[in-house]
C-alpha positions in Angstrom: 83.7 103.9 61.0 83.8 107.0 63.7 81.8 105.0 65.7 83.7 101.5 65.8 87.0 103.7 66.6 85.5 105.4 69.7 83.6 101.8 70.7 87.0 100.8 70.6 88.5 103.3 72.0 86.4 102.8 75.1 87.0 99.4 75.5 90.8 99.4 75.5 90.5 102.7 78.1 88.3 100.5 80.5 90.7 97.3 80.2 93.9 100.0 80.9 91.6 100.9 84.1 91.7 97.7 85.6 95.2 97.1 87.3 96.7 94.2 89.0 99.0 94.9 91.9 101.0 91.6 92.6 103.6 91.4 95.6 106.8 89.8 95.3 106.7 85.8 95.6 106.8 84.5 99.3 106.5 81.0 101.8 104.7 80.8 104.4 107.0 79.2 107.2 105.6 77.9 110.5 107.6 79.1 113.7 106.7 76.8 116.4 107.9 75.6 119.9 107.1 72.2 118.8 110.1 71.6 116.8 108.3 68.6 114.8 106.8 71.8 112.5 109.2 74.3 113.4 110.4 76.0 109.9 108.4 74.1 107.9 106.5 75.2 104.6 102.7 75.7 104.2 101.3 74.7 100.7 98.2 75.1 98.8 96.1 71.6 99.2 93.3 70.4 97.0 89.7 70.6 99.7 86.7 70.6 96.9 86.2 71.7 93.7 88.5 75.1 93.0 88.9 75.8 96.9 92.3 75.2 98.5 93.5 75.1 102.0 97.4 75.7 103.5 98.4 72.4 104.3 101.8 71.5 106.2 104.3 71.0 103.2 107.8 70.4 104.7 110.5 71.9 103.0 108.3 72.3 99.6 105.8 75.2 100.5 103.7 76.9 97.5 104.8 80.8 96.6 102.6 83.3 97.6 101.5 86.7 96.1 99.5 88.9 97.7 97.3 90.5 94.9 94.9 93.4 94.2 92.7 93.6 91.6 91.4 97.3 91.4 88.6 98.7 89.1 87.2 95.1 87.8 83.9 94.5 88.1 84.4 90.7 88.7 86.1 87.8 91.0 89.3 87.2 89.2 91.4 85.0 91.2 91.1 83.0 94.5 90.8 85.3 98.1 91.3 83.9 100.9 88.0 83.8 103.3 87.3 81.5 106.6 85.1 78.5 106.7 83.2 78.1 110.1 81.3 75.3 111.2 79.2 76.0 114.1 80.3 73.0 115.9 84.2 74.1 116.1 85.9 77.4 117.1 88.4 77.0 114.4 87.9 78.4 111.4 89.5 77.2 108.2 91.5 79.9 105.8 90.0 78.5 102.4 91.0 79.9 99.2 88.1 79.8 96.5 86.2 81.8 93.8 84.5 84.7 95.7 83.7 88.0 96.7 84.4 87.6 100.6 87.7 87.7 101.9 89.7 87.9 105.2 91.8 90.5 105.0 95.3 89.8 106.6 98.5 91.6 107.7 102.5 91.2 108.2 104.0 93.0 111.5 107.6 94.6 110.6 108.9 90.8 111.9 107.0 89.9 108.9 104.5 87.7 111.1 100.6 87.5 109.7 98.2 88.2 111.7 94.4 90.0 111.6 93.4 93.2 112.5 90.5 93.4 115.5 88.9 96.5 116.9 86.0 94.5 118.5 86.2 94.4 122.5 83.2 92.3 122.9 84.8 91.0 126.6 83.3 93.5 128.1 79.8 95.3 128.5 79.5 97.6 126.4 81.8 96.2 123.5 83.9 98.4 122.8 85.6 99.2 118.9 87.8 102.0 119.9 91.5 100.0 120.0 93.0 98.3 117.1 94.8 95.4 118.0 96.7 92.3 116.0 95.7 89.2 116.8 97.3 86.2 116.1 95.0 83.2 116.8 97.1 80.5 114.0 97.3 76.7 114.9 98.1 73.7 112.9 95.3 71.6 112.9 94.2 68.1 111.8 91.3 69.3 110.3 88.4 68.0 107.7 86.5 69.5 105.2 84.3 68.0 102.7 86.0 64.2 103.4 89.4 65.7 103.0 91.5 65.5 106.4 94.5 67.6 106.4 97.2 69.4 108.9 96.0 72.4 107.9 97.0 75.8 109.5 93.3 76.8 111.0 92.7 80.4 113.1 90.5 80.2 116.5 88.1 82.3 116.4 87.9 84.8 120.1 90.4 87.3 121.2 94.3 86.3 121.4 93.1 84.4 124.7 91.0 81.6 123.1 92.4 78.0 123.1 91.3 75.5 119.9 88.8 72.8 121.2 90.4 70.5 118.4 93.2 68.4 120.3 95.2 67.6 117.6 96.4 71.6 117.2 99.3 73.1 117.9 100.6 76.7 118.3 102.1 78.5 115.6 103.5 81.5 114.2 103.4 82.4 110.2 106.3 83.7 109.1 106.7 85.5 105.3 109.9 84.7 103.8 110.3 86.2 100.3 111.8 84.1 97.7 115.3 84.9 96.9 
């Protein structure tokens, strides 16, 4: 009887370890001098069997939470991680059961972006200087037979131009749900 009561003791102190830190719910709104997507929504979009991309949504984007999962010892929910095909310099943020993830940030203008250290334009490359880049286009893009405007990051510093003609500049705004 001892024994079952500290078995089970155990088990309820490891599930109390594991914490879930959830932000509150936000959209992602495009800012764009190209007033066609200009303050429109992103939205998660069926690409393949439990993976999602951010698809251009109008007025009806998805809410967002950023979440942490600490002290589990498996994948619990969907991070976000980039697809790259070799053929493209765009990569595709992809949300999907994993263990990679692309880590991302919000400026104080609450604009998302990526954290770089690499300096790789020059000889030596350097990792010495953080910078944010902000490499986001909306993209007509496909993955696995589904073709989307999808919001799509180009890989290379904040220089580096899609080769995809059908994108277009953007910004990513957070705007928390009221």
């Amino acid at each position: 009887m001892k024994t079952i009561a500290i078995v089970s003791s155990l088990l309820l102190l490891g599930a109390a370890a594991a914490q879930e830190i959830q932000s509150k719910p936000f959209h992602l709104v495009l800012q764009s001098a190209n007033n066609t997507y200009n303050g429109q929504k992103l939205a998660a979009c069926h690409s393949g069997a439990a993976i999602e991309s951010l698809c251009l949504a109008g007025n009806t984007g998805s809410e967002i939470y950023l979440n942490t999962t600490k002290d589990k010892s498996f994948v619990e929910s969907e991070p976000m991680s980039f697809y790259v095909d070799p053929s493209t310099n765009l990569a595709m943020p992809m949300f999907q059961p994993s263990y990679d993830q692309q880590q991302v940030m919000f400026d104080k203008e609450d604009l998302m972006g990526i954290y770089s250290y690499l300096g790789d334009t020059i000889t030596p490359p350097t990792d010495d200087k953080v910078r944010v880049l902000k490499n986001w286009y909306l993209c007509e893009t496909n993955y696995s037979a589904y073709t989307y405007r999808t919001l799509a990051w180009v890989l290379g510093n904040g220089k580096a131009k899609p080769q995809n003609p059908s994108c277009v500049k953007v910004q990513v705004h957070r705007r928390f749900v009221q």
